[in-house]
TORKE-874174 format. One line per field, with one value per atom (N, C-alpha, C): residue in three letters; x negated, y negated, z. Coordinates in steps of 0.2 Angstrom, whole numbers. Each point is the difference from the previous one (the first is absolute). Last residue first. Layout:
BEGIN
res <- [ALA,...];
east <- [X,...];
north <- [Y,...];
up <- [Z,...];
! end
This chain:
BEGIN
res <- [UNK,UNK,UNK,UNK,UNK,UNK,UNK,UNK,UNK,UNK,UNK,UNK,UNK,UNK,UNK,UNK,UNK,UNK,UNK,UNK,UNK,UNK,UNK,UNK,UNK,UNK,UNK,UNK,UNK,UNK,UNK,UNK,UNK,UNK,UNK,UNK,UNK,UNK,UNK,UNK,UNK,UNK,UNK,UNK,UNK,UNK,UNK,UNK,UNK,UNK,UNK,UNK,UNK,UNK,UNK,UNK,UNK,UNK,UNK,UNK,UNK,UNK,UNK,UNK,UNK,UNK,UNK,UNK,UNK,UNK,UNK,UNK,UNK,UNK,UNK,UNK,UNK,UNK,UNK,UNK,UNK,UNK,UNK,UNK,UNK,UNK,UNK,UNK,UNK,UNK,UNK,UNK,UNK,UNK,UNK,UNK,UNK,UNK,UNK,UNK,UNK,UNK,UNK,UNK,UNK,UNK,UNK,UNK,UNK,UNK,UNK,UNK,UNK,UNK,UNK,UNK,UNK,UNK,UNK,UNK,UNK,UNK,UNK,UNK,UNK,UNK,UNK,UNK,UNK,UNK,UNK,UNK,UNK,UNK,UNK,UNK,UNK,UNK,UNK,UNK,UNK,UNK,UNK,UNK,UNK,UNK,UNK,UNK,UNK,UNK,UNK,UNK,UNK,UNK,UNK,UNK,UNK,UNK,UNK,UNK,UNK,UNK,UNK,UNK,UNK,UNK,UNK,UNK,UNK,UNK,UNK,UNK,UNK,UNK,UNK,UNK,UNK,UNK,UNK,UNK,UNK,UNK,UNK,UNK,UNK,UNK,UNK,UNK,UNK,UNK,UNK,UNK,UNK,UNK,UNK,UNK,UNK,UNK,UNK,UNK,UNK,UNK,UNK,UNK,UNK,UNK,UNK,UNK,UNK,UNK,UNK,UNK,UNK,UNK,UNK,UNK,UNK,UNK,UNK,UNK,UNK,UNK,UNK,UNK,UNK,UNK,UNK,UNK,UNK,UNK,UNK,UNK,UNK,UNK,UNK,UNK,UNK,UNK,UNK,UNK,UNK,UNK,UNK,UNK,UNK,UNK,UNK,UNK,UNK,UNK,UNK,UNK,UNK,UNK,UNK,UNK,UNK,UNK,UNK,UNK,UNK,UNK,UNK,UNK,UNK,UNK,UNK,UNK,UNK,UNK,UNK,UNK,UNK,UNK,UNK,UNK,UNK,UNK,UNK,UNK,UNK,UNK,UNK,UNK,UNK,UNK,UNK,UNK,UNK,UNK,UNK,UNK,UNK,UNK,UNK,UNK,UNK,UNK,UNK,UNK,UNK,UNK,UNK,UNK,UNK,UNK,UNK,UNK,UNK,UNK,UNK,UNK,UNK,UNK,UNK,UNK,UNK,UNK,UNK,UNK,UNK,UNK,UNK,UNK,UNK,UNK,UNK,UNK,UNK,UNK,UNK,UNK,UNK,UNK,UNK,UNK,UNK,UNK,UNK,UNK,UNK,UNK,UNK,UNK,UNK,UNK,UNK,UNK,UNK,UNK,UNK,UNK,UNK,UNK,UNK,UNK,UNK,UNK,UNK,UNK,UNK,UNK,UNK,UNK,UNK,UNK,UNK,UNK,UNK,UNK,UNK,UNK,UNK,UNK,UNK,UNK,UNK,UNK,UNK,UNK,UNK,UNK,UNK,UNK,UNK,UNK,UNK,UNK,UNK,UNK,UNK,UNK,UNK,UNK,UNK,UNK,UNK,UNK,UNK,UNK,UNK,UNK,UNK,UNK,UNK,UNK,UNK,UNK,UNK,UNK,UNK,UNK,UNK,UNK,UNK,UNK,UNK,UNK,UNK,UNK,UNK,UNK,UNK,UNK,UNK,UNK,UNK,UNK,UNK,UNK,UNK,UNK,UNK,UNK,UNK,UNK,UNK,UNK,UNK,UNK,UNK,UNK,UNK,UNK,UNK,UNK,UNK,UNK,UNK,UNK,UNK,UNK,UNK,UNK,UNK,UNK,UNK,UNK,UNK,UNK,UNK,UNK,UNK,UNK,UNK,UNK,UNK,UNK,UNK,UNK,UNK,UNK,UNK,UNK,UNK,UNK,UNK,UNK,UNK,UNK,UNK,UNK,UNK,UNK,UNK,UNK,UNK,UNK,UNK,UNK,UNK,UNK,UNK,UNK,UNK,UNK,UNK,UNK,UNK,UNK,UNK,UNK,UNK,UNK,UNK,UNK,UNK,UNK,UNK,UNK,UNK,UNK,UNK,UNK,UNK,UNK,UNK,UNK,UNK,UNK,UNK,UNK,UNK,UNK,UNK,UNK,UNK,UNK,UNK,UNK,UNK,UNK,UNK,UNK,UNK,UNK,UNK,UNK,UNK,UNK,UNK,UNK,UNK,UNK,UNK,UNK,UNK,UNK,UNK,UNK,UNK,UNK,UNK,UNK,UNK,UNK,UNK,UNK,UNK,UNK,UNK,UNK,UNK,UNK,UNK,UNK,UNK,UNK,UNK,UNK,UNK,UNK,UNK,UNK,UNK,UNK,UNK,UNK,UNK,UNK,UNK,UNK,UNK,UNK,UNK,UNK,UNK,UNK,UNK,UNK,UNK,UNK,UNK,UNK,UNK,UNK,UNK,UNK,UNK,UNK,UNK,UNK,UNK,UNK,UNK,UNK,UNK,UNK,UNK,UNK,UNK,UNK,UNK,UNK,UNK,UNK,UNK,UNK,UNK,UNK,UNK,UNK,UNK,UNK,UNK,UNK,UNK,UNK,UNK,UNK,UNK,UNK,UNK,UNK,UNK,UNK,UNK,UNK,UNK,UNK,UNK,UNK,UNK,UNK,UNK,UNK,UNK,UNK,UNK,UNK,UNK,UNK,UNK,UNK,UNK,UNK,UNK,UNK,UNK,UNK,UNK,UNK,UNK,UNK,UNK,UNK,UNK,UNK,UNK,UNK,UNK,UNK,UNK,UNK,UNK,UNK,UNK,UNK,UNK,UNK,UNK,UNK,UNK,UNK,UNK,UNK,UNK,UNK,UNK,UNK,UNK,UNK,UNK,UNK,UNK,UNK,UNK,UNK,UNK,UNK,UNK,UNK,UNK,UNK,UNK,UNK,UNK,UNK,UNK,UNK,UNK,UNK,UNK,UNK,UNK,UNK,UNK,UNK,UNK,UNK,UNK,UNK,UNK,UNK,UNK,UNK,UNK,UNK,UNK,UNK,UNK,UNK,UNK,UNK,UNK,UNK,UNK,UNK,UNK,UNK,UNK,UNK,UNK,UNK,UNK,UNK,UNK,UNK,UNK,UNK,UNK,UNK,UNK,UNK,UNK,UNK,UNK,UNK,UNK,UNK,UNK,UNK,UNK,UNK,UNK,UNK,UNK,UNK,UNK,UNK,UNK,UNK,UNK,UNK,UNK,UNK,UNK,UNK,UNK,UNK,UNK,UNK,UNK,UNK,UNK,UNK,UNK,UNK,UNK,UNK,UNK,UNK,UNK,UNK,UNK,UNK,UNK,UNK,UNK,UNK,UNK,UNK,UNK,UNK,UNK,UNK,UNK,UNK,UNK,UNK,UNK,UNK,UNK,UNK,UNK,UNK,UNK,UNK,UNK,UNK,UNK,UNK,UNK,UNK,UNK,UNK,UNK,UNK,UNK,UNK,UNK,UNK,UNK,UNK,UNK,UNK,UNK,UNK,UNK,UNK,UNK,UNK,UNK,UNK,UNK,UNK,UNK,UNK,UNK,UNK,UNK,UNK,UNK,UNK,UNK,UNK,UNK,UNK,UNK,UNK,UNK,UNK,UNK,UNK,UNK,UNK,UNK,UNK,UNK,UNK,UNK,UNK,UNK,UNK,UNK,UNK,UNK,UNK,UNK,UNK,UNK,UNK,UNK,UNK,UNK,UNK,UNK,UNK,UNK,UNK,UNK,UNK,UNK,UNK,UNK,UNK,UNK,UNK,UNK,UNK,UNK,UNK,UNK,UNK,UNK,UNK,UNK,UNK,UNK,UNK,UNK,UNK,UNK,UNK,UNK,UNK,UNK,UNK,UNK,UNK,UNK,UNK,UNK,UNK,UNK,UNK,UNK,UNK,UNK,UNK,UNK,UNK,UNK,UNK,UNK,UNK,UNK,UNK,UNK,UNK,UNK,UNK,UNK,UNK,UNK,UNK,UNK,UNK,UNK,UNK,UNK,UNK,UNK,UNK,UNK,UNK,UNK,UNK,UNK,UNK,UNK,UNK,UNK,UNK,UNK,UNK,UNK,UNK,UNK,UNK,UNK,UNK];
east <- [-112,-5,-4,20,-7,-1,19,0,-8,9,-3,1,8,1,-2,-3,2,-1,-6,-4,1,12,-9,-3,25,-2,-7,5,2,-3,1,-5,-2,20,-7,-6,21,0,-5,1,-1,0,6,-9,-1,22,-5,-5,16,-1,-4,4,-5,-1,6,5,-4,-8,2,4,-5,-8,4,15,-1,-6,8,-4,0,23,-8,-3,24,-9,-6,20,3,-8,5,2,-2,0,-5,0,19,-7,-6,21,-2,-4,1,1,0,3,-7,0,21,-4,-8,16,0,-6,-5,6,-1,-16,5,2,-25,10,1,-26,5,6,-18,0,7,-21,9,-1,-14,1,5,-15,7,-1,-13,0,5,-14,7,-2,-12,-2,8,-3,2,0,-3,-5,-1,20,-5,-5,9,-1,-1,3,-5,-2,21,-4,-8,17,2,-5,0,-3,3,9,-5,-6,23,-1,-9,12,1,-3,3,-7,-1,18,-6,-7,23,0,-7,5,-1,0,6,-7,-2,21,-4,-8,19,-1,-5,1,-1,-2,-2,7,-4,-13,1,10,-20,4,3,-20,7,3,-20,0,8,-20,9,-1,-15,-1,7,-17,7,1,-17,-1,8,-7,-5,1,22,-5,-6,7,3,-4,1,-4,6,0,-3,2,17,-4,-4,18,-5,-5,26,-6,-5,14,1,-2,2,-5,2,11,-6,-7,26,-3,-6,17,-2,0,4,-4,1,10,-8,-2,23,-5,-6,12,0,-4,7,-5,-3,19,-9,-4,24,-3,-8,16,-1,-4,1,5,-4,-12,1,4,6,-6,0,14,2,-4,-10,5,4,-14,-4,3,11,-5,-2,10,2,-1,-17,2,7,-7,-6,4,16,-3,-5,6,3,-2,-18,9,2,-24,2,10,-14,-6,5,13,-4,-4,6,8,-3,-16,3,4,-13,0,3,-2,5,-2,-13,7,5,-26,2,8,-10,-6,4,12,2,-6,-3,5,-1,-18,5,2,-14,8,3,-18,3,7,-25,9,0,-19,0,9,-22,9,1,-22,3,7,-13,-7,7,6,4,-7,-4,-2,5,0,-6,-1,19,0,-6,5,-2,-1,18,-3,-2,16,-7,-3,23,0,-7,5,6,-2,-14,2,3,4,-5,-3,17,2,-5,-7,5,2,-14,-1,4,1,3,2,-10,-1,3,-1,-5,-3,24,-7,-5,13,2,-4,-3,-2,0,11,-8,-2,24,-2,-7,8,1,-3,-1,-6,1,17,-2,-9,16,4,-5,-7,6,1,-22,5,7,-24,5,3,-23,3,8,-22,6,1,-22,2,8,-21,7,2,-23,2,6,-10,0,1,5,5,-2,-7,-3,6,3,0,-4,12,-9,1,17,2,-7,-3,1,3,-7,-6,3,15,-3,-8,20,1,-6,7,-2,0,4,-7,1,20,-7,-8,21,-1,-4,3,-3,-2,12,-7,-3,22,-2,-7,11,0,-3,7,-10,1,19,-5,-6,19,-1,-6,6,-5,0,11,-7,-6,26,-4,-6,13,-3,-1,2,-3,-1,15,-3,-8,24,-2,-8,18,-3,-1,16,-2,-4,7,2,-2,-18,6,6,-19,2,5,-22,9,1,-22,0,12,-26,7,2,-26,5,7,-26,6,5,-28,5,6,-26,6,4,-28,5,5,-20,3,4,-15,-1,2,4,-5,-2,17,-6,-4,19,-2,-6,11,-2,-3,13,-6,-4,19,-3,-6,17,-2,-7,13,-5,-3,18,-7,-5,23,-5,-6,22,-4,-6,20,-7,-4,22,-1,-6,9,3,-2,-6,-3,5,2,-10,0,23,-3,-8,27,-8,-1,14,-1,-6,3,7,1,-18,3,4,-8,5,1,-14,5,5,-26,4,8,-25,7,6,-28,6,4,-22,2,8,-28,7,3,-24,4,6,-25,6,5,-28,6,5,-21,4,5,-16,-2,6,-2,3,0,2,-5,3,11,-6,-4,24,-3,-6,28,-8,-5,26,-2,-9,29,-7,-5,27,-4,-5,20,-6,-2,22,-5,-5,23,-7,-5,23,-2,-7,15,-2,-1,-9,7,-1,-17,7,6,-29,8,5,-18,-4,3,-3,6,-6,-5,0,4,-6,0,3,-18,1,3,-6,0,1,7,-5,2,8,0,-4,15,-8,1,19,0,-9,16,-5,-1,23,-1,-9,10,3,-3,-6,-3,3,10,-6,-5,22,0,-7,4,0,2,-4,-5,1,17,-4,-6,18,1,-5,0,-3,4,2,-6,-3,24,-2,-10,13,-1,-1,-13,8,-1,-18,2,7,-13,3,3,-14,3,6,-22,8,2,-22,4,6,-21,6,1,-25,7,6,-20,6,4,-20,4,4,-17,6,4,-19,6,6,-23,1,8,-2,-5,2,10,0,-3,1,-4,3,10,-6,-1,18,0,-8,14,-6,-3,23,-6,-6,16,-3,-1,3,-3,-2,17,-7,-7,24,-1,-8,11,-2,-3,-6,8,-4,-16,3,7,-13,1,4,-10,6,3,-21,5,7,-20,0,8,-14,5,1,-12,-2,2,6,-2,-5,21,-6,-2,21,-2,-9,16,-3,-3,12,4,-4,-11,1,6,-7,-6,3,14,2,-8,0,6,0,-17,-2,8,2,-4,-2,14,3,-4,-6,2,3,1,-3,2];
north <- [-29,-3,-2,15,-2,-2,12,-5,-5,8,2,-2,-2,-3,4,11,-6,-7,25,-6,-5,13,0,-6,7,-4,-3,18,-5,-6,20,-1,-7,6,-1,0,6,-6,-2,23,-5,-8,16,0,-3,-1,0,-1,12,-7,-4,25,-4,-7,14,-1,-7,8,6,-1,-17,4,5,-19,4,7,-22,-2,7,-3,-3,-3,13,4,-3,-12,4,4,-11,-5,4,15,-7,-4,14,6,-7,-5,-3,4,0,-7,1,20,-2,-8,8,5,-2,-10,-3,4,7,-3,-4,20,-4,-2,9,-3,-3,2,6,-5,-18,7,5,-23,7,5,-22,4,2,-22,4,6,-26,9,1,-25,4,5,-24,7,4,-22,1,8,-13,0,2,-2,-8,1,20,-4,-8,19,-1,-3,-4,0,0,10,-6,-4,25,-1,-11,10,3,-3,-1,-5,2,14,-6,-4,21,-1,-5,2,-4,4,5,-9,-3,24,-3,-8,14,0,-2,-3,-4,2,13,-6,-6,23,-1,-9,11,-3,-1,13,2,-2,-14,5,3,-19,3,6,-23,10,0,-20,1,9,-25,10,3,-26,4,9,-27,7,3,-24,1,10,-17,1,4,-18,5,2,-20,3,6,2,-3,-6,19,-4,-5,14,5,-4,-3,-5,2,13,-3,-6,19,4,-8,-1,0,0,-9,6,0,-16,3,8,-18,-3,5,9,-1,-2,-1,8,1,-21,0,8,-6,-3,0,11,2,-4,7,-6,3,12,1,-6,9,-3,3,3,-7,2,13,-6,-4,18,-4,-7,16,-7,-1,15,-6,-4,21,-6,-5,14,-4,-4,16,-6,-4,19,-5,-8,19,-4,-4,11,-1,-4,4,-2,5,-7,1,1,-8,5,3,-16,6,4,-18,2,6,-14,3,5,-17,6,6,-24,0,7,-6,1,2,4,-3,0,7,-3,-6,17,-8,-4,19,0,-8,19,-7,1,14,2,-7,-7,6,2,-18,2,5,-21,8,2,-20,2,5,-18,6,0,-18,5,4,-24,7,4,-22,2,8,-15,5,1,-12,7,3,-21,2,6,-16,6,2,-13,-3,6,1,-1,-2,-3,-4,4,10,-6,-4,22,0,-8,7,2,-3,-1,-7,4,17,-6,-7,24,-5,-4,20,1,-10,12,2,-2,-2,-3,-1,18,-6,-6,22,-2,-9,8,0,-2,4,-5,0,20,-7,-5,16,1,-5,5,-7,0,14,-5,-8,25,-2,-9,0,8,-2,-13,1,7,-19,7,1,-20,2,7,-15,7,1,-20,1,6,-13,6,2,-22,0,8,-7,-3,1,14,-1,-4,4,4,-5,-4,7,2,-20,8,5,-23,0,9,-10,1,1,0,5,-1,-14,4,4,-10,-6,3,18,-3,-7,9,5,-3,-8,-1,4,0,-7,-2,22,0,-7,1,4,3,-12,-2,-1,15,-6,-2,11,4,-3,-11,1,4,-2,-4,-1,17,-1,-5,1,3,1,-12,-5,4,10,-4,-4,14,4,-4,-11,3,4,-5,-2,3,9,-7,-5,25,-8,-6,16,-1,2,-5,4,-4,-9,-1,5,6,-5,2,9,-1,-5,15,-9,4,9,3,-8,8,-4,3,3,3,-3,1,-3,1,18,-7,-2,19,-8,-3,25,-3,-7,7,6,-2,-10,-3,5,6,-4,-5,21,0,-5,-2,0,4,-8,-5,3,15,-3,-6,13,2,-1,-8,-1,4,-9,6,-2,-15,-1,6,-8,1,-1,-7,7,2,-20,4,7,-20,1,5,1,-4,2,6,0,-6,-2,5,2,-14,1,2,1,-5,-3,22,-3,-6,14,-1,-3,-1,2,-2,-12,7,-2,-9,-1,5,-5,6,-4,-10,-2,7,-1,3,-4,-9,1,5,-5,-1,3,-7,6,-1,-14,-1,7,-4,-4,-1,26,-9,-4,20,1,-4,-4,5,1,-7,-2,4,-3,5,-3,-12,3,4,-6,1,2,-17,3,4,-14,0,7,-17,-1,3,-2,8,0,-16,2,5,-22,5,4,-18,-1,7,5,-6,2,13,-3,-7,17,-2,-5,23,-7,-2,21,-2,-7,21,-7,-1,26,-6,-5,29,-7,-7,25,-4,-7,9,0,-3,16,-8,2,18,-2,-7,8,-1,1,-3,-7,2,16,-6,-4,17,4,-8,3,0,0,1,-8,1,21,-3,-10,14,5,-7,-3,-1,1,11,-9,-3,24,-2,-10,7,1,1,-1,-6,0,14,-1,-5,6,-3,0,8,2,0,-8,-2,2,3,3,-6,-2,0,2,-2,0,2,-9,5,-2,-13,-3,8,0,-6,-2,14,5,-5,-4,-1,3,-6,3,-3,8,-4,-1,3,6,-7,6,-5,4,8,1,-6,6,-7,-1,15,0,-4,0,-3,3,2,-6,-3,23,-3,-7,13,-2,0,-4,-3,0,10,-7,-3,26,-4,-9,22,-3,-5,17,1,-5,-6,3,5,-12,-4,3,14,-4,-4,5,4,-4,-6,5,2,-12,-4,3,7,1,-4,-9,5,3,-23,5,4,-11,2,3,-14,10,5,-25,5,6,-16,-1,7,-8,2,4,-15,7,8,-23,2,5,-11,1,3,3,-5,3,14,0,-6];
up <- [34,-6,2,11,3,-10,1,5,3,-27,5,9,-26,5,7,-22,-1,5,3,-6,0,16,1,-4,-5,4,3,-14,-3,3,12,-5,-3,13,3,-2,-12,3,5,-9,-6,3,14,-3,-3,6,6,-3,-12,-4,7,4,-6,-4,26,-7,-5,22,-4,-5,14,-1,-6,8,1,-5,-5,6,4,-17,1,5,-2,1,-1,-2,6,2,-20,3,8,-18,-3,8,-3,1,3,-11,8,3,-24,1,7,-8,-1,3,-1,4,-1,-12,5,4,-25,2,8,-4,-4,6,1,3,-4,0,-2,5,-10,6,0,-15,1,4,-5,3,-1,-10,1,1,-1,1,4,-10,3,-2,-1,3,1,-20,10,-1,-20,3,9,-20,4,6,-11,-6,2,16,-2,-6,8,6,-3,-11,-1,3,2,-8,1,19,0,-7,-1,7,-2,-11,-2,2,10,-3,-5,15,5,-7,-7,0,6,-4,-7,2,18,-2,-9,9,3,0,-10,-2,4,6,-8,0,24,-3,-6,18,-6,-3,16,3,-8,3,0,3,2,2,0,-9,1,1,5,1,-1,-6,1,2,1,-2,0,3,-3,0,-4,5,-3,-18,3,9,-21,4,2,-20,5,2,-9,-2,4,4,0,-5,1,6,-3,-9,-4,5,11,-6,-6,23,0,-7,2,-3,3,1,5,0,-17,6,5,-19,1,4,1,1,-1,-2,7,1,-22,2,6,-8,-3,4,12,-6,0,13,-4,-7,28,-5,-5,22,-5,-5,19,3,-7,-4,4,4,-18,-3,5,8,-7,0,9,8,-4,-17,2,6,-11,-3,1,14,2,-7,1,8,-2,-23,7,5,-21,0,5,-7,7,0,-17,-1,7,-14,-3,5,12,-4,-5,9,4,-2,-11,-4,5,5,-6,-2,19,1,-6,7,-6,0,21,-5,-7,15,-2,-1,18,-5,-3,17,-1,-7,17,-3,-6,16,2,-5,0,-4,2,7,-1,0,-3,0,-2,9,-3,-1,7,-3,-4,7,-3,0,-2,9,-2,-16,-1,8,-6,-3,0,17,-6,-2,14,1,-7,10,-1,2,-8,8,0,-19,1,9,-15,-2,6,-3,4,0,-16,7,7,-24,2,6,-13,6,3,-11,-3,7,-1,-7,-2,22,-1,-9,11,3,-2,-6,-5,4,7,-6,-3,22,0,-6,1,2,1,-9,-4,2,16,-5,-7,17,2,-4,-6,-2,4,1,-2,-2,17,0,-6,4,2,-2,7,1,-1,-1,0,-5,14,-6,1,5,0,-2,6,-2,3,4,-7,-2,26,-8,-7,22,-5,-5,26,-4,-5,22,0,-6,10,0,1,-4,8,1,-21,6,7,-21,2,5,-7,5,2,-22,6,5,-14,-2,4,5,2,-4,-9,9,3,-24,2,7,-7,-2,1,2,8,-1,-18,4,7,-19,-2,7,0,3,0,-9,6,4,-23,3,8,-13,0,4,-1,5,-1,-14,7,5,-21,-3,8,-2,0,0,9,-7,2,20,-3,-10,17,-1,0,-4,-6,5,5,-6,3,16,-3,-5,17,-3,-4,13,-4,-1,15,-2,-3,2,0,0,11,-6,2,3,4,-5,8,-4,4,-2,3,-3,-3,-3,8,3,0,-2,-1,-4,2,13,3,-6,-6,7,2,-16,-4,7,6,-5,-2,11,5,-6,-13,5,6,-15,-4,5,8,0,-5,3,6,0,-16,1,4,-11,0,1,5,-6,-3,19,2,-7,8,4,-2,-12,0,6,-12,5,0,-16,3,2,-21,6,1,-21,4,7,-19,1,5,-4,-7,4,13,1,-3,10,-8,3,12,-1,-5,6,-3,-1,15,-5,0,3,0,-4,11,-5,2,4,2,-6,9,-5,2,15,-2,-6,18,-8,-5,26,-5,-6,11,2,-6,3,1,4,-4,-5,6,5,-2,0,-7,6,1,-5,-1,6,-15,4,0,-6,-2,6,-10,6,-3,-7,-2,5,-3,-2,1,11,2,-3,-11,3,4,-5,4,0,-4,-3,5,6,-5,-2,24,-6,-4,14,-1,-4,16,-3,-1,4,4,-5,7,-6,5,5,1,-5,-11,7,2,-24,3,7,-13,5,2,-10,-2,4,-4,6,2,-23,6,7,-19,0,6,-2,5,-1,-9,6,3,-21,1,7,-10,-1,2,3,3,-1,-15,8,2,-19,-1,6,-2,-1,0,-3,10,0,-20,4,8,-22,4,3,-20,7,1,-20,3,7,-25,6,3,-18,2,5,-21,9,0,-19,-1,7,-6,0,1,2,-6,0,10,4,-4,-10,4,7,-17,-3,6,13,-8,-2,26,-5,-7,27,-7,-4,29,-6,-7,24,-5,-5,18,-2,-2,15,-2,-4,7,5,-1,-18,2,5,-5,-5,1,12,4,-8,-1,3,3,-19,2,4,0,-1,-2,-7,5,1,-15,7,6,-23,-1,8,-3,0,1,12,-7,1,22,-5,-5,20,-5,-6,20,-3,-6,18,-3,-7,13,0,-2,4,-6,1,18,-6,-5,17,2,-6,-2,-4,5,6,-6,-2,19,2,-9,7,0,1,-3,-4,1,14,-7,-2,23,-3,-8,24,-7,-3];
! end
C-alpha cells in the first residue's frame, strides 16, 4: 500500500459528519469547506509520534521511474524528469517544502500526484536545490529560476512545451512558486520570461506576507520564517509574494490550503492582491488541521478520491490545458 492510499484507509467512513470523526480521518477526507467557515477556529492535537509517522511515510513515498539531470555546478543541483504526452505537453515543475531547511525532490514530494499528472499528459519534473544556512533563502529561489532556465534551454530535446511552465510547491517550497511567480528578477536573471509561467499552483503554502507571520501563525511556522529570513522589514517584504503581486505576474494561481488560520488568511491576501493587478487566482480550503492537514494535502493529492484532485484537474483543464 503506497502513502496515499496508505493514509485515506485511516479515514474511515466517508459519511460520517464532522464531529464523528477524529483529526486524523477528517483530514484524509479532506472535504472542501466554503463560505466564511475557512476562518473557523482549529485545535491542534498532533502527538509527536503522529508527526513522525506522517514524515516517515512522506520520505519513504519516492516517485519511481524518471531521468535524472543536473542543472548547476553543485552537487544539490539535480532534477528529476518524467515526460508528458507528446512534445507540445506543459511541464509541472514541483518545488519541496521543508522550512527551507530539509528534504529532497525525492523524499518530500508524494508520488501519487506525479503518476497522476503523467496519465493527464503533463511532463513533470521535481528540482533539488541548496538548503539553509548555507545558503540565503533568496539564492535558493534563484536556484530553482535556475533549473527553470535549464529545462526551458532544454526543452526540445526533453519533449515538453517551454512557453507552458507551471510551477508546483508544497510548505515552504509553495513560498518559493509564488514568489517566482510574482517577482520576476528571479526568472530575469536565469532568462526566462514570466509569461512563459502559465500557472502556479500553492499546496499548503506559508509566508505569503512574511511580516504578518509572527501574528497570523505564532510558533513553528513563525519561527521556520524568522530562521530562513530573519527579521529585517525590508528583506520580509522582498520576499513577500503578497507585496510582488504586482504586474507582470504568472498568468494564473491555484492556492489550495489545508485548515492553518493564519495562512488561510494570508493566501486570501494573496488572492485579493493578484487580482487587484489583474492576475487570475482561486483559493480552495480543505478540512485538516494544522501539520496533519499540511501532509494530508502533500501526500493525498492526485488521488481521485480526495477532493482537492478534482479541484486541481478542473482548474487545470481551464487553465492550462495539455492539448491547445
Amino acid at each position: 500500500m503506497d502513502a496515499s492510499n496508505s493514509v485515506a484507509a485511516e479515514s474511515g467512513s466517508s459519511s460520517c459528519s464532522s464531529s464523528d470523526l477524529t483529526q486524523i480521518e477528517r483530514a484524509a477526507r479532506g472535504k472542501e469547506i466554503t463560505g466564511l467557515d475557512i476562518f473557523r477556529p482549529t485545535t491542534d492535537t498532533m502527538t509527536a509520534d503522529r508527526v513522525q509517522t506522517l514524515m516517515s511515510m512522506m520520505n519513504t513515498d519516492q516517485p519511481a521511474g524518471g531521468e535524472d539531470l543536473i542543472y548547476g555546478p553543485s552537487d544539490a543541483h539535480q532534477l528529476r524528469y518524467w515526460k508528458g504526452r507528446s512534445p507540445n505537453a506543459p511541464i509541472i515543475l514541483f518545488i519541496h517544502g521543508g522550512s527551507w531547511r530539509v528534504g529532497s525532490h525525492l523524499d518530500s514530494i508524494g508520488s501519487t500526484k506525479v503518476g497522476h499528472l503523467l496519465k493527464k499528459g503533463y511532463s513533470f519534473a521535481t528540482v533539488n536545490y541548496t538548503l539553509i544556512p548555507k545558503v540565503t533563502v533568496a539564492e535558493q529561489v534563484q536556484e530553482v529560476a535556475d533549473s527553470v532556465g535549464y529545462l526551458t534551454r532544454n526543452a526540445a530535446k526533453l519533449g515538453f512545451d517551454h512557453s507552458r511552465i507551471i510551477l508546483m510547491g508544497h510548505s515552504s517550497g509553495a513560498h518559493t512558486a509564488t514568489l517566482l511567480g510574482t517577482d520576476a528578477s528571479y526568472l530575469d536573471r536565469a532568462g526566462v520570461a514570466i509569461h512563459n509561467i502559465r500557472a502556479v499552483i500553492s499546496l499548503d503554502g506559508s509566508n505569503y506576507n512574511a511580516m504578518a507571520e509572527v501574528l497570523d501563525s505564532p510558533g513553528p511556522v513563525a519561527e521556520n520564517m524568522m530562521a530562513g529570513l530573519g527579521r529585517d522589514p525590508e528583506i520580509l517584504r522582498a520576499m513577500s509574494p503578497t507585496y510582488n503581486a504586482r504586474a507582470p505576474n504568472a498568468n494564473a494561481f491555484l492556492l489550495l490550503q489545508a485548515e492553518r488560520q493564519g495562512d488561510i488568511r494570508q493566501a486570501e491576501e494573496l488572492k485579493l492582491a493578484l487580482k487587484a493587478a489583474g492576475t487570475s487566482a482561486d483559493l480552495h480550503v480543505f478540512e485538516g488541521e494544522s501539520f496533519e492537514g499540511h501532509m494530508q494535502m502533500l501526500l493525498r493529492l492526485g488521488d481521485k478520491e480526495y477532493p482537492a484532485t478534482v479541484v486541481l484537474d478542473d482548474w487545470l483543464k481551464n487553465h492550462v490545458p495539455v492539448s491547445e
